[in-house]
C-alpha positions, 0 to 999 in steps of 0.5 A: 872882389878878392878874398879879405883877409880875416879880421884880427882879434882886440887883443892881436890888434893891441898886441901889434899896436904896442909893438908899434908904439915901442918900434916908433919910440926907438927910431925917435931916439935913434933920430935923436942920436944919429942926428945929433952927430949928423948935425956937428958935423954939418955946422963945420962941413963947408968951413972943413972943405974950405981949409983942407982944400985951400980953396973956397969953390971946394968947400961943398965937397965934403957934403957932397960927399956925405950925400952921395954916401947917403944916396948910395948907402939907402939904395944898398941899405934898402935892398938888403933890408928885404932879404936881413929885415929891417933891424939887421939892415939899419943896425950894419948901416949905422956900424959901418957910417959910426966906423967911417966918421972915425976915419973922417975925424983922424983925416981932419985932423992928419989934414989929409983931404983925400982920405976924408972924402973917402972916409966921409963917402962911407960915413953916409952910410949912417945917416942914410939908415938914421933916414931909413927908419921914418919908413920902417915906423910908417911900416908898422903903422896903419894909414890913418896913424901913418903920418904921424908915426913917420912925423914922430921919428923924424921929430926926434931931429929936435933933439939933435938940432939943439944937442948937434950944434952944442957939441962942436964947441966942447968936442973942439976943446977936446981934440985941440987938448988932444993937440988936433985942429978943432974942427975935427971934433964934431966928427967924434960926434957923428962916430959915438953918435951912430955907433950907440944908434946901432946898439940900440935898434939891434936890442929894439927893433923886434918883432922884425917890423918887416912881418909887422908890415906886411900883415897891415899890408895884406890887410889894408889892400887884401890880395893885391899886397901879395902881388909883385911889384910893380917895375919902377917905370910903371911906379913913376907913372903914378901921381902919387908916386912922382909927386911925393918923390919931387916933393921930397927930393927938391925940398931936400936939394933946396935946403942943404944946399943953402944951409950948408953954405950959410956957414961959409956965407957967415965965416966969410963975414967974420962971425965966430963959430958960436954964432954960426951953431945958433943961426945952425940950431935955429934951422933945425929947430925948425927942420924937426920940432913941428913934426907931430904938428905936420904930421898930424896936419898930414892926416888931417888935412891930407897930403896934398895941401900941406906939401903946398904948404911946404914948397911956398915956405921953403921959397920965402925962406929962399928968398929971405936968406941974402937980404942980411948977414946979420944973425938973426935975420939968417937965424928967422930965414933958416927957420923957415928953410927947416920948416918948408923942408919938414912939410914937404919931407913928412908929407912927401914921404907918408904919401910914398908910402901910402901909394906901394904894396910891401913888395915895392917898399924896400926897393922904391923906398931907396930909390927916393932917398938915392934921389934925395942923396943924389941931388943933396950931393949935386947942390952942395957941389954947385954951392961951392962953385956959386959961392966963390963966384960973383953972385956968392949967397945971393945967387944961392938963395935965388937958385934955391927959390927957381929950384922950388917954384916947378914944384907948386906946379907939380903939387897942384896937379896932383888930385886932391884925394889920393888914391893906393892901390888896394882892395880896401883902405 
């Protein structure tokens, strides 16, 4: 057996954990403040597409855009986080999306599409550090708390499900005073909302919880934490690791694709921009305001059933979104497409976590949320294409169910108690 590390002292023990606790509640409010802006300006992304374009099939680019900055953005963002820490990492992330959603509000409104998408590439940058930081609070926590720290972070969506949405309204007054196209508003949104998320986790995010990790790395696993990382082929051999990579990757492909043509499904049926925001703000509500529940259910239950849990929601919800184009109908549909997501992110992500040593975090990490940017940016792309052909909304929702049916699958393979590799849990 290896050497174990010493045990810590009650009080260094609750010394760490306050320092736990005031980390995880400043990503709650990062969460907040990132996603708020993130989600203005997704209510008005596909419609932005559609009319700089001037052609429907094109009305995924710009969040194709996004995501492909986003993938690209926690790759770069995660890697440098092992050599800057953690905090100097997401706070130059969250400046450079804050500057770039600055640049996307001047280019919506000049009208001048090609620089939007550059602008918006960068602007990904952002949200992949507002994403990054579920696993910065996994980090600092021990297994047994770990879900539902992660699920905390992720639960500050809430606020911006219900704050995002009522910003488009008030920032397209602004800039239509300011003589602008009032979709370009919710873009000043995302630059405020990601610059004040920056200022805050420069101030908050200390101790480093890079240190923090490590130390309940060596602790939880003994000598193997201290060990290099393992090559990515031999990590993607690992159930645990394939599966909580395909939970969360498809969850995420399935529901932005959807939602993000659900505003153009609604705009094409002549509901007004408000209504569009509600069926948006019910979606998600249901993407963020049950985190501590399934995060709670994650430790409690263990992943694997609440992953399952998620993929069978988010195919009803699939299958549910065409059957009307009424506003409640959508609202129930997207709820439960939110909902689905949710599951399967919290857990997918805790069950990542749980399966690398602090060497592999940064880097597999942000290799899982290139996937997720990657194949994010992949369905909005394809939606476009679906939605100005014959098939329109129809034909997404039924994409979306055939997407998230190989993952029941996958889940159910994955055996029942879950295993890291360590010298003690």
């Amino acid at each position: 057996m290896p050497a174990q590390p010493p045990s810590l002292g009650a009080q260094a023990l609750a010394l760490r954990a306050r320092h736990a606790r005031r980390i995880t509640a400043a990503l709650f409010v990062s969460q907040s403040l990132g996603s708020a802006g993130s989600i203005a300006a997704a209510t008005v992304a596909a419609i932005v597409g559609a009319e700089l374009s001037g052609r429907t099939s094109m009305a995924g680019l710009p969040a194709a855009v996004t995501q492909a900055g986003i993938a690209i953005g926690a790759l770069v963002w995660s890697r440098a986080s092992d050599r800057m820490g953690r905090r100097g990492a997401l706070t130059a992330a969250l400046l450079t999306g804050g500057l770039g959603a600055l640049v996307s509000l001047y280019g919506v409104a000049s009208g001048n599409f090609p620089l939007l998408l550059v602008a918006l590439f960068v602007t990904g940058s952002g949200s992949s550090a507002v994403q990054l930081g579920r696993f910065v609070a996994a980090e600092v926590n021990p297994r047994a708390r770990r879900a539902r720290a992660l699920a905390t972070v992720v639960l500050g969506g809430t606020v911006g499900s219900v704050v995002g949405p009522l910003l488009v309204a008030p920032t397209e007054a602004l800039v239509i005073g300011w003589g602008w196209s009032g979709i370009a508003g919710p873009y000043l949104a995302t630059g405020v909302g990601y610059l004040l998320t920056a200022a805050l986790l420069f101030v908050a995010l200390r101790p480093e919880p890079k240190t923090i990790g490590d130390a309940i790395g060596r602790e939880e696993r003994g000598a193997i934490a201290d060990a290099p990382a393992r090559p990515l082929k031999v990590l993607l051999r690992d159930p645990s690791v394939r599966t909580a990579m395909s939970a969360v990757v498809t969850a995420h492909m399935v529901m932005v694709g959807l939602m993000q043509m659900t505003s153009l499904h609604m705009h094409g049926n002549l509901h007004a921009l408000s209504s569009i925001a509600i069926v948006f703000s019910s979606h998600t509500f249901g993407m963020y305001a049950f985190s501590v529940v399934s995060g709670w259910l994650t430790d409690r239950w263990g992943r694997r059933p609440v992953l399952g849990l998620g993929a069978v929601i988010t195919l009803i919800s699939c299958l549910m979104a065409p059957l009307s184009p009424n506003v409640l109908p959508l609202a129930v549909a997207l709820f439960l497409l939110g909902l689905g997501w949710n599951l399967c992110y919290v857990a997918g992500s805790a069950l990542l976590s749980d399966a690398l040593t602090p060497a592999e975090k940064g880097r597999t990490q942000g290799f899982n949320d290139l996937l997720v940017g990657g194949a994010a940016a992949l369905a909005t792309l394809v939606g476009g294409l679906v939605m100005a052909g014959p098939g329109g909304y129809t034909a997404m929702g039924l994409l979306g169910a055939a997407a998230t049916a190989p993952l029941l699958w996958i889940v159910a393979r994955l055996p029942k108690v879950q295993t890291v590799p360590a010298a003690s849990d």
